[in-house]
C-alpha positions as YAML, in Angstrom:
chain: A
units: angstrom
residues:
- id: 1
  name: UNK
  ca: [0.00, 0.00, 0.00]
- id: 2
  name: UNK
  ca: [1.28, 3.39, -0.76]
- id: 3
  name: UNK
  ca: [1.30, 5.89, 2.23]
- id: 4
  name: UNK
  ca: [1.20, 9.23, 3.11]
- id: 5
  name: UNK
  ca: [0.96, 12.16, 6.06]
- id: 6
  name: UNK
  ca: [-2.23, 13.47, 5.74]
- id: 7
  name: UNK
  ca: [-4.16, 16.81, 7.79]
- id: 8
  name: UNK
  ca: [-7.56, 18.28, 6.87]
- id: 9
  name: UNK
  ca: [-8.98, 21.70, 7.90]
- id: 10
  name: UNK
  ca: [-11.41, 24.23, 7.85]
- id: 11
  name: UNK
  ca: [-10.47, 27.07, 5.86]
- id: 12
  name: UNK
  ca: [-10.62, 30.98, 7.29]
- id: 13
  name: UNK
  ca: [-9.27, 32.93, 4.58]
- id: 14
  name: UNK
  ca: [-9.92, 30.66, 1.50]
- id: 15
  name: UNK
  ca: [-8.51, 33.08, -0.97]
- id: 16
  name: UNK
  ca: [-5.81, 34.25, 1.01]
- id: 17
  name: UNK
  ca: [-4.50, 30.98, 2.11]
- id: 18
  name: UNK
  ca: [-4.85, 29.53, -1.70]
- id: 19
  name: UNK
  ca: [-2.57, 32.59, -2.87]
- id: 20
  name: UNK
  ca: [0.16, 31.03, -0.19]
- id: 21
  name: UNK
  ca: [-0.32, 27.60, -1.72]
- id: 22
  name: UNK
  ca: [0.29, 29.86, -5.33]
- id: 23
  name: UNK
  ca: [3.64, 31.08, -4.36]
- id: 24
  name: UNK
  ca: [4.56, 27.70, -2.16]
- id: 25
  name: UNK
  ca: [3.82, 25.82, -5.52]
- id: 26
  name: UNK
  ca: [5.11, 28.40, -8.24]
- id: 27
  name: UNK
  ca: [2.36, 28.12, -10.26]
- id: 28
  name: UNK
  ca: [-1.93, 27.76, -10.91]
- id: 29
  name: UNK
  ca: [-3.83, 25.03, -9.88]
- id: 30
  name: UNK
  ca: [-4.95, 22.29, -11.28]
- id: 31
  name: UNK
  ca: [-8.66, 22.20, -11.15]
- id: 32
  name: UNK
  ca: [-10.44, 19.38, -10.50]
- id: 33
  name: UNK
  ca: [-14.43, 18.61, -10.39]
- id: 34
  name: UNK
  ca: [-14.42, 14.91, -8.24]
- id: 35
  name: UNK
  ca: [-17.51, 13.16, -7.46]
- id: 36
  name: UNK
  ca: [-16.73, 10.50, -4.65]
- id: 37
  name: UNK
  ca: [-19.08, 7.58, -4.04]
- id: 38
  name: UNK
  ca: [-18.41, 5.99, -0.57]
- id: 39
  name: UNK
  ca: [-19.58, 2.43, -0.24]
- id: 40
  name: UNK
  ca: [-20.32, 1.06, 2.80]
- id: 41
  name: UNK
  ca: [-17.29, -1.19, 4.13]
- id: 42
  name: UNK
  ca: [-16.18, -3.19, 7.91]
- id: 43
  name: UNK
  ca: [-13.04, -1.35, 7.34]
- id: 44
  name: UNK
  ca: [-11.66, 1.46, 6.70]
- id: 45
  name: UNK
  ca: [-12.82, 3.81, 3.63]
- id: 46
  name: UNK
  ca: [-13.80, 2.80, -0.11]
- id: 47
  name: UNK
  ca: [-15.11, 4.95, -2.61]
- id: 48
  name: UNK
  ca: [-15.13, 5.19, -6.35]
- id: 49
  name: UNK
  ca: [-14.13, 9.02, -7.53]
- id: 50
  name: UNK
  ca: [-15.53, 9.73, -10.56]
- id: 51
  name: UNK
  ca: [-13.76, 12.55, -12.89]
- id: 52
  name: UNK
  ca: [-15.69, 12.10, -15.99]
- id: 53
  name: UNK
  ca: [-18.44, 9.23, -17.67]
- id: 54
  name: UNK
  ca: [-14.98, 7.46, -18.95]
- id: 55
  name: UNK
  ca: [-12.45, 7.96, -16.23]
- id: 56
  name: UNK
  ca: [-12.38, 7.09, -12.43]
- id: 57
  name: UNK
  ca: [-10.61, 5.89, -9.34]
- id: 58
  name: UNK
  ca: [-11.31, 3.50, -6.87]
- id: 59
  name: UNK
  ca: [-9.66, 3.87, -3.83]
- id: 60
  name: UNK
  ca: [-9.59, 2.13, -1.01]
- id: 61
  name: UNK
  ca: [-7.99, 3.77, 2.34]
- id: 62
  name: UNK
  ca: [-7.12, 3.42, 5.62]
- id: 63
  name: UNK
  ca: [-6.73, 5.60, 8.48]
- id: 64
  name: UNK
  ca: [-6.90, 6.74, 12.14]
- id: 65
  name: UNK
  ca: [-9.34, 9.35, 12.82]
- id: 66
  name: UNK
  ca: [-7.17, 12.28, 14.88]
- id: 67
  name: UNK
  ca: [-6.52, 15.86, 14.78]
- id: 68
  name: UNK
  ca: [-3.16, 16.72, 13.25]
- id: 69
  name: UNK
  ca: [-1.21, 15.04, 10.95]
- id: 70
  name: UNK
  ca: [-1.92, 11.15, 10.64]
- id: 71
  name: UNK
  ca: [-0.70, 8.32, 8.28]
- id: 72
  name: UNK
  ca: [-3.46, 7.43, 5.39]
- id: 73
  name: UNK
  ca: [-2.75, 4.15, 3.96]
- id: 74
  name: UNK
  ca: [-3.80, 3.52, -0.03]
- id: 75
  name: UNK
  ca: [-4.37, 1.61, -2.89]
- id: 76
  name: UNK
  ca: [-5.62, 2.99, -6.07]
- id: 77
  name: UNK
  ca: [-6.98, 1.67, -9.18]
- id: 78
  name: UNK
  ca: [-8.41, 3.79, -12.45]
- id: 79
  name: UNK
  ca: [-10.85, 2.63, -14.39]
- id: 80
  name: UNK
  ca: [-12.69, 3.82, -18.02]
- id: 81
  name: UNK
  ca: [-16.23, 2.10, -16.62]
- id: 82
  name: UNK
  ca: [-17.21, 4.33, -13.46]
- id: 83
  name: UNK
  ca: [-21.04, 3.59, -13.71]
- id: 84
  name: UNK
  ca: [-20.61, -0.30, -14.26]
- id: 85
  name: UNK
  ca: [-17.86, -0.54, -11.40]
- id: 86
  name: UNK
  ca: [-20.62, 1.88, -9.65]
- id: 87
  name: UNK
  ca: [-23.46, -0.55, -10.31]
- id: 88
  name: UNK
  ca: [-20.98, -3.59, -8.92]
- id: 89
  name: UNK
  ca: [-19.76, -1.99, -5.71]
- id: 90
  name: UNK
  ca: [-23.75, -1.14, -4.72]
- id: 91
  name: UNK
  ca: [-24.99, -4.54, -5.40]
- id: 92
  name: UNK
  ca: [-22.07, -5.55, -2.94]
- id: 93
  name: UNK
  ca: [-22.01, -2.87, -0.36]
- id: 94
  name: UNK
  ca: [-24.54, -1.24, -0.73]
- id: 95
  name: UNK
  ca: [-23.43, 3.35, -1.22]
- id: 96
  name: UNK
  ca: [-22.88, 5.05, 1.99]
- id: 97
  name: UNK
  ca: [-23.11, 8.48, 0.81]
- id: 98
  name: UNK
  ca: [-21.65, 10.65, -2.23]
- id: 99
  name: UNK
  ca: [-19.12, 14.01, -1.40]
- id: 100
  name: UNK
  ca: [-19.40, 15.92, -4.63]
- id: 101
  name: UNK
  ca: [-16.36, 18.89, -4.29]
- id: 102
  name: UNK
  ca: [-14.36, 20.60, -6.83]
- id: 103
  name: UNK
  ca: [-10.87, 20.47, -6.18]
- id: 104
  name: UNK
  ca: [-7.96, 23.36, -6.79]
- id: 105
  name: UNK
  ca: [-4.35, 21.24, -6.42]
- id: 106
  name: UNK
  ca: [-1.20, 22.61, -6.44]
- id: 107
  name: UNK
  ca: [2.66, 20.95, -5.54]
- id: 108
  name: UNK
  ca: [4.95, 21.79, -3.19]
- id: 109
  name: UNK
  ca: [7.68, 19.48, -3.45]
- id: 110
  name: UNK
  ca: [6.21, 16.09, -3.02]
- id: 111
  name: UNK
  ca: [2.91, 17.77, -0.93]
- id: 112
  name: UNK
  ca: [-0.52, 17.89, -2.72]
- id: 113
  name: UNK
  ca: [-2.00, 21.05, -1.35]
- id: 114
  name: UNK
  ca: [-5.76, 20.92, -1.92]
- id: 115
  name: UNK
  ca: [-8.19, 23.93, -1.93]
- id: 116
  name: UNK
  ca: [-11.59, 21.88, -1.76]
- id: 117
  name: UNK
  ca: [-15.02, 23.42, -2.60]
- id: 118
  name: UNK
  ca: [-17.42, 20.47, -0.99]
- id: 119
  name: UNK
  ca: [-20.86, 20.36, -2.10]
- id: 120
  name: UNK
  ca: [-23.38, 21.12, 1.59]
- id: 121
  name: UNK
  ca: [-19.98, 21.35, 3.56]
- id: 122
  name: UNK
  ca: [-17.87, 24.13, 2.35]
- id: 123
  name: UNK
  ca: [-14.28, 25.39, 2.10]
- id: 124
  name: UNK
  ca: [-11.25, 22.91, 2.94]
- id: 125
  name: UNK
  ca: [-7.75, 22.68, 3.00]
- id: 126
  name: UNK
  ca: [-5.92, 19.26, 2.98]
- id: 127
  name: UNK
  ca: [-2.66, 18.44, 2.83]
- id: 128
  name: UNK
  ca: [-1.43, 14.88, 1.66]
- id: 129
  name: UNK
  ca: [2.78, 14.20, 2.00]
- id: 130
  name: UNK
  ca: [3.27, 11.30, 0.16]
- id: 131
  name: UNK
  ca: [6.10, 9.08, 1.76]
- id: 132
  name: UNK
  ca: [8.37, 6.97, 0.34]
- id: 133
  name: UNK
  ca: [8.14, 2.91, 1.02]
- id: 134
  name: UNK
  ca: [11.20, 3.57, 3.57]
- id: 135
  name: UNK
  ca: [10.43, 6.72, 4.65]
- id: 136
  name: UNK
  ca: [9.42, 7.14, 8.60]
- id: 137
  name: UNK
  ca: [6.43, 8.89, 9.65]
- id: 138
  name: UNK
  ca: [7.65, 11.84, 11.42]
- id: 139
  name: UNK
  ca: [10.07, 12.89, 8.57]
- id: 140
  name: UNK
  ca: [6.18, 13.78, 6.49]
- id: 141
  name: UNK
  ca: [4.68, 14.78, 10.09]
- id: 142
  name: UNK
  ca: [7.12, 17.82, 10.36]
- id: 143
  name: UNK
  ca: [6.70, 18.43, 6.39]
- id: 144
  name: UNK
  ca: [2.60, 18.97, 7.08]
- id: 145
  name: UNK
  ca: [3.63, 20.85, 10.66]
- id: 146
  name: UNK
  ca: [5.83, 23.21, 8.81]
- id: 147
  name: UNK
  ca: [3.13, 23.56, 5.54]
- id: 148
  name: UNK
  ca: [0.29, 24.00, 7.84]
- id: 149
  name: UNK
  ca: [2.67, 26.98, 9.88]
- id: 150
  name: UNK
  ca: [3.60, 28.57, 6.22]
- id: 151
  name: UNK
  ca: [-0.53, 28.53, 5.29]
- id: 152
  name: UNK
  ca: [-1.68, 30.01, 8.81]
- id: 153
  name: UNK
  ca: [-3.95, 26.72, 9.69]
- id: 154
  name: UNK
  ca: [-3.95, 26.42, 13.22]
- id: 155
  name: UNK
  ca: [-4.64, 23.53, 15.76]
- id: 156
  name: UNK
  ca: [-8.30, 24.34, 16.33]
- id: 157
  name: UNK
  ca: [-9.30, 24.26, 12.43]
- id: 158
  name: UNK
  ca: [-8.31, 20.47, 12.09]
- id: 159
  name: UNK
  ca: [-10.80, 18.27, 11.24]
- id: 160
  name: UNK
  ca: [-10.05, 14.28, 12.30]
- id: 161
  name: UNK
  ca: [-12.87, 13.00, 9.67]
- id: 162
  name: UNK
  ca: [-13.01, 12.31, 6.40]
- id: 163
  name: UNK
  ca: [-15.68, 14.85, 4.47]
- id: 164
  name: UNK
  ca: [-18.50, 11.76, 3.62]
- id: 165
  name: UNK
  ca: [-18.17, 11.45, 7.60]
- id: 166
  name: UNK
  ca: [-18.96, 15.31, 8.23]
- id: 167
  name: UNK
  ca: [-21.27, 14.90, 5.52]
- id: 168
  name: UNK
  ca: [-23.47, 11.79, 7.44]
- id: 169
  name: UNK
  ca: [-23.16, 13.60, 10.11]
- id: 170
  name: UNK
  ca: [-24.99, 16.99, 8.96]
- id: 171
  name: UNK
  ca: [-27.47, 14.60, 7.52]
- id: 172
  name: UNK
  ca: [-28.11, 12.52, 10.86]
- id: 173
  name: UNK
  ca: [-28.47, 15.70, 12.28]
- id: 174
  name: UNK
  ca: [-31.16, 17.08, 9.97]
- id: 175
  name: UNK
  ca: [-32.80, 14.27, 10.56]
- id: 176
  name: UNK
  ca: [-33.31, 14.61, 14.30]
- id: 177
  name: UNK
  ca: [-34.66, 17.95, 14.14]
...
């Protein structure tokens, strides 16, 4: 499985904070519209994201849910068939819920910075350090610590969830009132 040091957060100056990521990554984002379909698994997270009627991921991951930086472990797999690999995974697991976001990435070094637009939830920052098969965890823990210091997140806007978790969570809560 492929690994990396991952940290989510609510954004307070979207714009502001994306023009650090600009100068951090020399360059414009890449924009991406991502339409993830979480299926319901006994462990850890699987969801097909969808980029287009002919292109897709499924990924399967695996993490501890905590504040702060914390190792995500992956596998990916692309596929030209998203509704038919769709159809497949609900007959099997039945769909948990869908995060619909669009995505502005940039690079800084090995770091994916993402600016994330998401669909009933709102503006995100998440930052994904992708480690080597050798590498040791802290060595990508400081990397996030010192991104996170350079794009003014602080302690209190990390989220330990994944967005479709936020996301049932709103809904649960709509539902009790």
């Amino acid at each position: 499985m492929a690994k990396n040091i991952e940290i989510k957060a609510y954004s307070i100056d979207f714009s502001g904070q994306e023009e650090i990521a600009k100068s951090l990554s020399g360059g414009m984002p890449e924009v991406i519209f991502q339409k993830d379909i979480f299926f319901n698994v006994p462990d850890g997270r699987l969801k097909l994201r969808v980029f287009t009627q002919d292109r897709a991921e499924l990924i399967y991951y695996n993490r501890i849910d905590q504040q702060g930086p914390k190792i995500s472990q992956y596998d990916i797999s692309e596929t030209n068939d998203p509704e038919g690999l769709r159809k497949i995974l609900k007959s099997a697991y039945g769909i948990r819920n869908t995060v619909v976001k669009t995505r502005h990435l940039y690079m800084s070094g090995r770091t994916r910075i993402h600016f994330d637009v998401v669909d009933s939830l709102g503006e995100f920052i998440e930052l994904e350090v992708v480690l080597s098969d050798l590498e040791e965890q802290i060595e990508g823990e400081k990397e996030a610590q010192k991104l996170m210091r350079q794009l003014g997140i602080k302690n209190e806007q990390l989220i330990e969830v994944a967005y479709v978790d936020l996301l049932d969570l709103k809904n649960r809560s709509k539902n009790i009132s």
